[in-house]
C-alpha positions in Angstrom: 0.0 0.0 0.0 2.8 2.4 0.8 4.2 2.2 -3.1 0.7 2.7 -4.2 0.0 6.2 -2.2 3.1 7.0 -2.6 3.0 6.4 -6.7 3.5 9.9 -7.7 6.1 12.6 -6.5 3.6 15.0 -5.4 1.6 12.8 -3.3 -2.2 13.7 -4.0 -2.9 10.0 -2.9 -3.0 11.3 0.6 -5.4 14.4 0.3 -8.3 11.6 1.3 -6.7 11.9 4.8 -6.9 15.9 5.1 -10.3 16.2 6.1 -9.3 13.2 9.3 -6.7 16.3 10.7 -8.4 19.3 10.3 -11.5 18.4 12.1 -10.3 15.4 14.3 -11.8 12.4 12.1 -15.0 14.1 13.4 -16.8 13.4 9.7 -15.7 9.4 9.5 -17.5 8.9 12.6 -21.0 8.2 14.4 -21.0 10.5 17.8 -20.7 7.9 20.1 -17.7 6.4 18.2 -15.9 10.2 17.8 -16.3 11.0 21.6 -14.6 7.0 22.2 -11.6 8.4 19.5 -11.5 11.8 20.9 -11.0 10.8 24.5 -8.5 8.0 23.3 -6.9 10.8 21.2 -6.8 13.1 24.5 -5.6 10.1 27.2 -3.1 9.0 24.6 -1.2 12.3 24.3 -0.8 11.8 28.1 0.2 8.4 28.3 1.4 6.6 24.9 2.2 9.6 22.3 1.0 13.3 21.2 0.7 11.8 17.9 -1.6 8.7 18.7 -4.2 10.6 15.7 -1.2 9.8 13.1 -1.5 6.0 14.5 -5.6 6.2 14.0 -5.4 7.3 10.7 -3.0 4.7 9.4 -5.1 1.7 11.7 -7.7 3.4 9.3 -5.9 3.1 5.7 -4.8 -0.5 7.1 -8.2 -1.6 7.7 -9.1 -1.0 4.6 -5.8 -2.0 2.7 -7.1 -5.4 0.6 -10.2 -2.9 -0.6 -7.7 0.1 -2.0 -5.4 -2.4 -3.3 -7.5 -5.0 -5.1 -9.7 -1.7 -6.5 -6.6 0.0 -7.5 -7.8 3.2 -6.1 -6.6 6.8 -7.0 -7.2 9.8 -5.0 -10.7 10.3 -6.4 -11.6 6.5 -5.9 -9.9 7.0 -2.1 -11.8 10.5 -1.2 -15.2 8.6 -2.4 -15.0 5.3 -0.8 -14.1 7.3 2.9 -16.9 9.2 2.0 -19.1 6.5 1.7 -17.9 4.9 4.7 -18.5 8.2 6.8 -19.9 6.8 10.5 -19.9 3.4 9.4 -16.6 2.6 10.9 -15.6 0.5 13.2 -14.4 2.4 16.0 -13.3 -0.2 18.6 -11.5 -2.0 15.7 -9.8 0.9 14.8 -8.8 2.1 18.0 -7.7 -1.1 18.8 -5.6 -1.5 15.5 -4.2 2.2 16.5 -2.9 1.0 20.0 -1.4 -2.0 18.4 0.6 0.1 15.7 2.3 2.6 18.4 3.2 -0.6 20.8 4.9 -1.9 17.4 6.7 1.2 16.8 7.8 1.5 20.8 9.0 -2.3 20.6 11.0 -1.3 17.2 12.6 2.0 19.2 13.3 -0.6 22.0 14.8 -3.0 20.2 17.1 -0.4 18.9 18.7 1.1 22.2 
């Protein structure tokens, strides 16, 4: 998935993912899944990372990587499909999928010392 988004020099493949920063993935959720992220979001700047969103959003483009892939997706195709999957997210799957990505990157940094 990485060489697909990352296919062109100018990286337009990732302007589907804007809209999750600027208002806090606010629009991909229902409200009782966005208050479960943003409290995450908030408790995880405290305790794991300031940057757990960055985590969310790529537990969301890996939930979904076998559907961009096998559809070949561009940035039009990605921007409708997240569209169309506005509040019908999984939340606890994502969160959980977010949690497990940072403990992978702390075991990596780990590892290294």
């Amino acid at each position: 998935i990485f060489t697909m988004l990352t296919s062109t020099s100018d990286f337009t493949h990732l302007y589907f993912s804007y809209r999750w920063f600027l208002l806090d993935f606010k629009r991909e959720m229902s409200y009782d899944c966005i208050f479960r992220v943003w409290e995450t979001i908030w408790a995880a700047s405290r305790t794991f990372t300031p940057h757990f969103p960055l985590f969310f959003a790529l537990a969301m483009v890996t939930n979904y990587r076998d559907v961009i892939i096998a559809n070949n997706m561009d940035f039009t195709d990605m921007i409708k499909f997240f569209n169309e999957m506005a509040e019908r997210h999984d939340c606890v799957r994502l969160l959980t999928a977010a949690r497990a990505h940072v403990k992978c990157l702390q075991g990596l940094v780990q590892h290294l010392r």
